[in-house]
LOTI-359314 format. One record per residue (C-alpha): residue in one letter; residue number from 1; x, y, z. Coordinates in nm, 3 decimals. Layout:
residues N
<atom><res>A</res><n>NUM</n><c1>X</c1><c2>Y</c2><c3>Z</c3></atom>
...
END
This chain:
residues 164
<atom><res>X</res><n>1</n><c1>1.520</c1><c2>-2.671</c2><c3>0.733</c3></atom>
<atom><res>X</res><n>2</n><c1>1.481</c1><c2>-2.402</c2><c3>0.437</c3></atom>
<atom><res>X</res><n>3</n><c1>1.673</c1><c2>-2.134</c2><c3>0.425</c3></atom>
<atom><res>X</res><n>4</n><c1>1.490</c1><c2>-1.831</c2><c3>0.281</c3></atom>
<atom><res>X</res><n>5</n><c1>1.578</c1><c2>-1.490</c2><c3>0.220</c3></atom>
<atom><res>X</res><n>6</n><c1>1.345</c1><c2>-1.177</c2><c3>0.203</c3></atom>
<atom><res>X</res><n>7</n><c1>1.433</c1><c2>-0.857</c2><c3>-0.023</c3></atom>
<atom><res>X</res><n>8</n><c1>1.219</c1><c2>-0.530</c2><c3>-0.024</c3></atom>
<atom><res>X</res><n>9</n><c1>1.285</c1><c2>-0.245</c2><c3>-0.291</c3></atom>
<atom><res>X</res><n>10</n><c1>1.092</c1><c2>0.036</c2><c3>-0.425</c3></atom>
<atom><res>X</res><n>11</n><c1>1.136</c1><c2>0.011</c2><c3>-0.808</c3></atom>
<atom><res>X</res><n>12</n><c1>0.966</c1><c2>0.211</c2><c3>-1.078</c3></atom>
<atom><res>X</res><n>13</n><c1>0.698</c1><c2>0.006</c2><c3>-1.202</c3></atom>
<atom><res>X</res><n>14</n><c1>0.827</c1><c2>-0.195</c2><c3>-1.536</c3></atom>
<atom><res>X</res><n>15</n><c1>1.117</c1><c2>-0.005</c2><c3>-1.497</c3></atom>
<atom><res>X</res><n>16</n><c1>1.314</c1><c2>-0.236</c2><c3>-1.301</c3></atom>
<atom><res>X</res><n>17</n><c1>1.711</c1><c2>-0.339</c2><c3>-1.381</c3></atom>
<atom><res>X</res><n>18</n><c1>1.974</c1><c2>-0.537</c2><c3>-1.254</c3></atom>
<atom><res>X</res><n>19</n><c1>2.169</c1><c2>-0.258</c2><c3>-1.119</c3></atom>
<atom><res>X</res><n>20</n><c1>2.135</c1><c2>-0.106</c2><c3>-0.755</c3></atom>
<atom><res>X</res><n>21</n><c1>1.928</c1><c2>-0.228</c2><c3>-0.520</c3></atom>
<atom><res>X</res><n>22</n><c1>1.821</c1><c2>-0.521</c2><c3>-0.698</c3></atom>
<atom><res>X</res><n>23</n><c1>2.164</c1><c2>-0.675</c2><c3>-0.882</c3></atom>
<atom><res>X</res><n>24</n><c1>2.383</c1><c2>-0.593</c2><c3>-0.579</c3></atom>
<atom><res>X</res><n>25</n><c1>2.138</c1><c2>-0.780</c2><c3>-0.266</c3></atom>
<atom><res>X</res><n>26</n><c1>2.064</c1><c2>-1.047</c2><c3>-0.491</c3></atom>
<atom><res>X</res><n>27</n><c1>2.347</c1><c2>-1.144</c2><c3>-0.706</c3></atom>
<atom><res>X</res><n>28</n><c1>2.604</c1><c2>-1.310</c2><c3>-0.385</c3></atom>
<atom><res>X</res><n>29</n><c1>2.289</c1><c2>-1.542</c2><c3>-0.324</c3></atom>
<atom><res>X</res><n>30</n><c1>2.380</c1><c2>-1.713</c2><c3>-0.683</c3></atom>
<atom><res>X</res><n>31</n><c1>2.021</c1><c2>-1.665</c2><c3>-0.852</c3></atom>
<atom><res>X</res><n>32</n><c1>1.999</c1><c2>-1.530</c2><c3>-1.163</c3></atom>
<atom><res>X</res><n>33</n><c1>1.909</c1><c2>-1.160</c2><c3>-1.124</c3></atom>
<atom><res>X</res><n>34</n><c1>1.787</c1><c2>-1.076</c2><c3>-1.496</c3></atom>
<atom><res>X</res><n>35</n><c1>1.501</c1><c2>-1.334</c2><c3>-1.404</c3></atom>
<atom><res>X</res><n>36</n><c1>1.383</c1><c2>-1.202</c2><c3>-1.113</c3></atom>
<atom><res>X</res><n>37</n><c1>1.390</c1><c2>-0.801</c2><c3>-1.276</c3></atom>
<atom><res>X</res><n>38</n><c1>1.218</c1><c2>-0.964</c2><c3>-1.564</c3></atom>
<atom><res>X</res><n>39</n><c1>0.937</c1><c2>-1.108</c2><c3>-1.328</c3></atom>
<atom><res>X</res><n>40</n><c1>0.932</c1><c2>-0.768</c2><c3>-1.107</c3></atom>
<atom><res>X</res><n>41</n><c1>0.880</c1><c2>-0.564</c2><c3>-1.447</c3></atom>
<atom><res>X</res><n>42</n><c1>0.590</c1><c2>-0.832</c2><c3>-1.559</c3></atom>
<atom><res>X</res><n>43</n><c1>0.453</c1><c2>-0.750</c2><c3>-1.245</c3></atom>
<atom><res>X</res><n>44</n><c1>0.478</c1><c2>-0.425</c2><c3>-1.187</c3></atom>
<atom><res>X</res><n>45</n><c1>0.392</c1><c2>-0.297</c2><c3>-1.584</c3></atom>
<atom><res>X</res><n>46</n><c1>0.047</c1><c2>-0.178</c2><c3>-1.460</c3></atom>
<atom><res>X</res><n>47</n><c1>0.163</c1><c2>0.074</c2><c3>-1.263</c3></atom>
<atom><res>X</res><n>48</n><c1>0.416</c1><c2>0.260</c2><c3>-1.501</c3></atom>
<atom><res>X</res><n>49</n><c1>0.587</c1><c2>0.604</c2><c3>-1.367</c3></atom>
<atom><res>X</res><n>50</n><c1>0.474</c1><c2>0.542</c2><c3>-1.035</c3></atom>
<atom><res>X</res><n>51</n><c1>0.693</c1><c2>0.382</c2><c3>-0.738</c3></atom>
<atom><res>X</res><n>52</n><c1>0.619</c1><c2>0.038</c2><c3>-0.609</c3></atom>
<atom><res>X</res><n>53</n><c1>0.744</c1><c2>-0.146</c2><c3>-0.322</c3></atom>
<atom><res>X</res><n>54</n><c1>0.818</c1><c2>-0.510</c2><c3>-0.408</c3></atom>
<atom><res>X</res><n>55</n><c1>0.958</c1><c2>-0.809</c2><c3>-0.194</c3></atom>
<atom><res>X</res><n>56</n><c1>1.112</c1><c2>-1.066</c2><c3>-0.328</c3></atom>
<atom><res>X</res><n>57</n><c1>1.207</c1><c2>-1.410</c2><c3>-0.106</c3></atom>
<atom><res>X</res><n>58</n><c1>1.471</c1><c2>-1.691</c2><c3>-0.257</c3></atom>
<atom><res>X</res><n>59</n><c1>1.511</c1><c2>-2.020</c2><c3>-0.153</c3></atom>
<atom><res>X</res><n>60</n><c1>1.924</c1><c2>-1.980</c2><c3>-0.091</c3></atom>
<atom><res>X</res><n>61</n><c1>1.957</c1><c2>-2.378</c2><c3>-0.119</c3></atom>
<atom><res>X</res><n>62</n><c1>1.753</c1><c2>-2.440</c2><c3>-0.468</c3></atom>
<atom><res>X</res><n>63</n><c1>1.770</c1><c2>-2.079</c2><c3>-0.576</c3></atom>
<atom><res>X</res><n>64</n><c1>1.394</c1><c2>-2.036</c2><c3>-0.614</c3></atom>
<atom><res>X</res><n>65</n><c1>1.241</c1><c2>-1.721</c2><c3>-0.574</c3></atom>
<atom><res>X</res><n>66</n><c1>0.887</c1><c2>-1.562</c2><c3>-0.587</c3></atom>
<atom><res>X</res><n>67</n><c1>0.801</c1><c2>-1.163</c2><c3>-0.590</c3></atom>
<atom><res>X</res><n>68</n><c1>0.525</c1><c2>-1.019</c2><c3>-0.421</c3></atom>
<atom><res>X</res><n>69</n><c1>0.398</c1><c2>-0.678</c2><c3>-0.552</c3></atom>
<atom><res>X</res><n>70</n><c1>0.312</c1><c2>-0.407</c2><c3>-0.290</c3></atom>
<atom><res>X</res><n>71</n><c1>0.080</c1><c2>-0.121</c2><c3>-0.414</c3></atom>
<atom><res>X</res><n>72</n><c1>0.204</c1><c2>0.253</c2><c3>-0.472</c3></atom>
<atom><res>X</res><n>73</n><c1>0.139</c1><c2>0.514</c2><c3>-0.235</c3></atom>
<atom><res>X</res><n>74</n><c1>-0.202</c1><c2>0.691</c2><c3>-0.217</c3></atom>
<atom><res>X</res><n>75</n><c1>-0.022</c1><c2>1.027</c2><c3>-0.340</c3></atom>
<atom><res>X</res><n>76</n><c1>0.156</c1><c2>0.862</c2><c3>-0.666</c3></atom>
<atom><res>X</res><n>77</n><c1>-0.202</c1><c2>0.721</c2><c3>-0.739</c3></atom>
<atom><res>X</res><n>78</n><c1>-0.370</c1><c2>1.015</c2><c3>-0.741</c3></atom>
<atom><res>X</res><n>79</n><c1>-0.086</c1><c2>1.177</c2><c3>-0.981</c3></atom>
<atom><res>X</res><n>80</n><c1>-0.109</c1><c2>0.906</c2><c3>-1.211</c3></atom>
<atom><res>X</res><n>81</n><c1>-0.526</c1><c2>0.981</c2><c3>-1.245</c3></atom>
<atom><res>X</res><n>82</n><c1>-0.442</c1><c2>1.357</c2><c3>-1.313</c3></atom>
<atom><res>X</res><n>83</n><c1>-0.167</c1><c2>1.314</c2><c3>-1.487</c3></atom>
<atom><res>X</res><n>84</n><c1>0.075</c1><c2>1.534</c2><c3>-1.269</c3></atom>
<atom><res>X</res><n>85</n><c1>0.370</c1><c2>1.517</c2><c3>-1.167</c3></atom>
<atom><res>X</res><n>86</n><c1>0.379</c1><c2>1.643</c2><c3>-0.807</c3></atom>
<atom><res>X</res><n>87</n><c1>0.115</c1><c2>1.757</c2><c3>-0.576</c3></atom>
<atom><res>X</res><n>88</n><c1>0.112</c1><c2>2.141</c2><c3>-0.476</c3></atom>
<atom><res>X</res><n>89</n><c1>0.358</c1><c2>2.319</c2><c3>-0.255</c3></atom>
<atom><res>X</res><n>90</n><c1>0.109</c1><c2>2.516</c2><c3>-0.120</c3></atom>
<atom><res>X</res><n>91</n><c1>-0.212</c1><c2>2.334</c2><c3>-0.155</c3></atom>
<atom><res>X</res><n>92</n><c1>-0.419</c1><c2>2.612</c2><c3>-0.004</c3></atom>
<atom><res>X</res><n>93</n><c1>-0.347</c1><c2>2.834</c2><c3>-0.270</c3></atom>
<atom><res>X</res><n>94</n><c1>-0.280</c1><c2>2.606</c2><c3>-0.601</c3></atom>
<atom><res>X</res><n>95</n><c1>-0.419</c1><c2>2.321</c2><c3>-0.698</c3></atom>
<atom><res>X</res><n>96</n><c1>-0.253</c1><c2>2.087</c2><c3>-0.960</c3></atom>
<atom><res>X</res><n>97</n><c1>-0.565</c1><c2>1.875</c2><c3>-1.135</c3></atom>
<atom><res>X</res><n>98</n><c1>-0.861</c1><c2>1.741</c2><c3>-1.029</c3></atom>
<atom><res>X</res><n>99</n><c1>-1.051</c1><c2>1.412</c2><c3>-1.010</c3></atom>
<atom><res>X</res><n>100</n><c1>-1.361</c1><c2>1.263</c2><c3>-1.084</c3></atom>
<atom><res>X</res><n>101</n><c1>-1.549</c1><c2>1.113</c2><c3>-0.783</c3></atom>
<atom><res>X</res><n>102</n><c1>-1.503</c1><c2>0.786</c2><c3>-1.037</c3></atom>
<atom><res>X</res><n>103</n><c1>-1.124</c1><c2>0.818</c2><c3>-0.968</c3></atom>
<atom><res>X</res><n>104</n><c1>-1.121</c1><c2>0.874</c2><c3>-0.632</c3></atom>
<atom><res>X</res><n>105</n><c1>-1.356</c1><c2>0.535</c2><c3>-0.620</c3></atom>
<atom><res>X</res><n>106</n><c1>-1.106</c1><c2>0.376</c2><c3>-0.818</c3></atom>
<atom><res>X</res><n>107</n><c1>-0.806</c1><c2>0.507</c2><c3>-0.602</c3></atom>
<atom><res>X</res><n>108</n><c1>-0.975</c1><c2>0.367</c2><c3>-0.306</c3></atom>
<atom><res>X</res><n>109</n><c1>-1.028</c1><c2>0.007</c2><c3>-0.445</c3></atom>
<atom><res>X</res><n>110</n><c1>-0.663</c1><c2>-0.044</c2><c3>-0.549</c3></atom>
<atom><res>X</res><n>111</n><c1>-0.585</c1><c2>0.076</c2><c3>-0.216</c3></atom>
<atom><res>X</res><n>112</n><c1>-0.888</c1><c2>-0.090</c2><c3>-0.005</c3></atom>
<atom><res>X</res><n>113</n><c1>-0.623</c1><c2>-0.427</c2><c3>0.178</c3></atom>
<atom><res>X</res><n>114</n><c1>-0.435</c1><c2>-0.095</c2><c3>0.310</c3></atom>
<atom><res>X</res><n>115</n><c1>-0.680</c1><c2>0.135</c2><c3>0.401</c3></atom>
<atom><res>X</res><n>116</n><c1>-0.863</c1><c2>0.063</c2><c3>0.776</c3></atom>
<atom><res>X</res><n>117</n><c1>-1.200</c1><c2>0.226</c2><c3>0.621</c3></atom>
<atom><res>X</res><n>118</n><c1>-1.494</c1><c2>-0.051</c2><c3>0.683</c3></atom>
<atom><res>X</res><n>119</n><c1>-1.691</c1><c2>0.102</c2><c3>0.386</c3></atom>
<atom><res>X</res><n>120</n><c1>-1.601</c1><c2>0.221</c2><c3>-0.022</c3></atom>
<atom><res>X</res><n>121</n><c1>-1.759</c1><c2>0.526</c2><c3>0.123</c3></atom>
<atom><res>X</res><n>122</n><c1>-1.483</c1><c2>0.554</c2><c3>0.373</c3></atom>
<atom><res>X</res><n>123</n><c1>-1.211</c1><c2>0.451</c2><c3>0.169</c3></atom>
<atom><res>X</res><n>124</n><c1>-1.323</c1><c2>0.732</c2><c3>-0.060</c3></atom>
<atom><res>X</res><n>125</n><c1>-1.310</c1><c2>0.938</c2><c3>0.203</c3></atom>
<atom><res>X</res><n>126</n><c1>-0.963</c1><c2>0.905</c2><c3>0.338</c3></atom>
<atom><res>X</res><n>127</n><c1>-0.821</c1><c2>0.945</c2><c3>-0.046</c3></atom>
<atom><res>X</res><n>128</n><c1>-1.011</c1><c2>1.259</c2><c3>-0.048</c3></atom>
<atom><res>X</res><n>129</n><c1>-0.823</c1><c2>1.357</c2><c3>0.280</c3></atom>
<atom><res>X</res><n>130</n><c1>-0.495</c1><c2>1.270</c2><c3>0.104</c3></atom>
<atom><res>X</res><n>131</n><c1>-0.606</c1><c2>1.487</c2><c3>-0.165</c3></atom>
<atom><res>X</res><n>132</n><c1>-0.640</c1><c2>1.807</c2><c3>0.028</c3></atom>
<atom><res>X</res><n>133</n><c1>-0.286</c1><c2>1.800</c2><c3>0.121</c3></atom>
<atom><res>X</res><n>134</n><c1>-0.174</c1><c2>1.774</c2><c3>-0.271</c3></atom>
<atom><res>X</res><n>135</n><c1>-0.388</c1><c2>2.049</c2><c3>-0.415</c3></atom>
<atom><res>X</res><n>136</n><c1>-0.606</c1><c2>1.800</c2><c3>-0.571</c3></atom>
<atom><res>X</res><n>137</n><c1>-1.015</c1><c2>1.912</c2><c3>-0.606</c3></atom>
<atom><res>X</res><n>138</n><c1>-1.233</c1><c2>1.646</c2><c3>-0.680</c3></atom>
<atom><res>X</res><n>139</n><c1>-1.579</c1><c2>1.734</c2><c3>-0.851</c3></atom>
<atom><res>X</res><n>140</n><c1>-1.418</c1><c2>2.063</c2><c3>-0.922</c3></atom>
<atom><res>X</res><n>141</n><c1>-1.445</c1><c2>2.140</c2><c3>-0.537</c3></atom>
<atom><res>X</res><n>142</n><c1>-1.302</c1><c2>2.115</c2><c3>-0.223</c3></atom>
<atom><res>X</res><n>143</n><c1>-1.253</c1><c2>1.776</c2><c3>-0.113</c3></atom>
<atom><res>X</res><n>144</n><c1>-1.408</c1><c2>1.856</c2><c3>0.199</c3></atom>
<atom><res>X</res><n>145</n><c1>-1.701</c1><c2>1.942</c2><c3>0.068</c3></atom>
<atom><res>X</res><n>146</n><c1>-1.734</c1><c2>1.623</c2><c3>-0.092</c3></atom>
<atom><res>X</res><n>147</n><c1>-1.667</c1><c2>1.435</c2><c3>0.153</c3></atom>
<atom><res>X</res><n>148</n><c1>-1.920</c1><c2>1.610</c2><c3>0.350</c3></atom>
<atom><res>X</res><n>149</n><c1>-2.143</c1><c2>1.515</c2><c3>0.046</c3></atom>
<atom><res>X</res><n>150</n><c1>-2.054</c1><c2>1.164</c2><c3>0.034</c3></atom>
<atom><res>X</res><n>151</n><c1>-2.201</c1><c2>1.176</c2><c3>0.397</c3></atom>
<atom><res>X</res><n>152</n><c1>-2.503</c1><c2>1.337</c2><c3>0.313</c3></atom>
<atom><res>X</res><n>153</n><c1>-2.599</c1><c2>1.057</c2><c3>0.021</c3></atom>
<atom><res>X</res><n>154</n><c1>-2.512</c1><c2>1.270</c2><c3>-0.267</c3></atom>
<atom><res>X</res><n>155</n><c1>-2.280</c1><c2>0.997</c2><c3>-0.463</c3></atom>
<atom><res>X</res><n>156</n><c1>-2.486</c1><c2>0.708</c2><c3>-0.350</c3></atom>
<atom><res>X</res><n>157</n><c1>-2.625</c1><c2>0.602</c2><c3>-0.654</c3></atom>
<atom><res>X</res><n>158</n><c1>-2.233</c1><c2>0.589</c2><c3>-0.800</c3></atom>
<atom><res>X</res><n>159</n><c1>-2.097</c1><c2>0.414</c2><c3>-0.497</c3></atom>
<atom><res>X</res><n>160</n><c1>-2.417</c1><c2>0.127</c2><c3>-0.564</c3></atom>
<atom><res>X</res><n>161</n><c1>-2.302</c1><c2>0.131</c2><c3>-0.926</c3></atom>
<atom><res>X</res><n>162</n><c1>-1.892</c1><c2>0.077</c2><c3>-0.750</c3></atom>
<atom><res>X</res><n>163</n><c1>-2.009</c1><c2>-0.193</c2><c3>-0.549</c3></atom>
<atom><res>X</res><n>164</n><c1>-2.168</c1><c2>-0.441</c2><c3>-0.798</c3></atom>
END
């Protein structure tokens, strides 16, 4: 019977070392640790600056290990697309940046295996909502109102153009 082990840490992406979490869980198991950061940083490069949960399972009998990638919160993509580095404290009154409806479309496709939405449309839709609580416009407005406007057909041709 195998005998496998299962790690989770949140590590800056590409950023990872051997240190805490990662050197201290991993090291008593006997696997060489600067392999497995090297293989969570090759991984994780893409998503630079921004937090990333990542599991990784060994073997404990032939020291084997794999590393799965999770994908960063809806909030820290959204930053990363208007280059900021933390949503508003009062989102009401200031906003920090603003997205394209291109960006949110993006957002929503890296984040699509998490999100419940059925539709792109609805995917959108539920970054949007994350985006009112940050200060975030989108289109320069509201994200409300687009949202509304992404129900009455207004980014259809774009979402068509997303889709293919």
């Amino acid at each position: 019977m195998k005998s496998t082990k299962s790690f989770t840490f949140l590590v800056e992406g590409g950023k990872a070392t051997g240190g805490p979490p990662i050197g201290p869980s991993l090291g008593p198991l006997g696997i060489n640790v600067m392999q497995v950061v090297n293989e969570i940083n090759e991984k994780t490069k893409e998503f630079l600056g921004m937090r990333v949960p990542v599991t990784v399972t060994v073997d404990v009998e032939t020291k084997k290990f794999s590393v799965e990638v999770g994908i960063p919160t809806t909030a820290a993509l959204i930053l990363r697309e208007i280059k900021a580095e933390k949503g508003s404290g009062t989102p009401h009154a200031n906003k920090v940046g603003n997205l394209t409806i291109q960006q949110a479309i993006k957002i929503a496709k890296i984040k699509r295996p998490q999100l419940l939405a059925k539709t792109l449309k609805a995917a959108v839709k539920e970054i949007l909502g994350t985006c009112v609580s940050m200060g975030v416009t989108v289109e320069g407005k509201d994200p409300r109102i687009v949202q509304k406007e992404i129900d009455e057909g207004k980014y259809d041709k774009i979402f068509e153009e997303a889709e293919r």
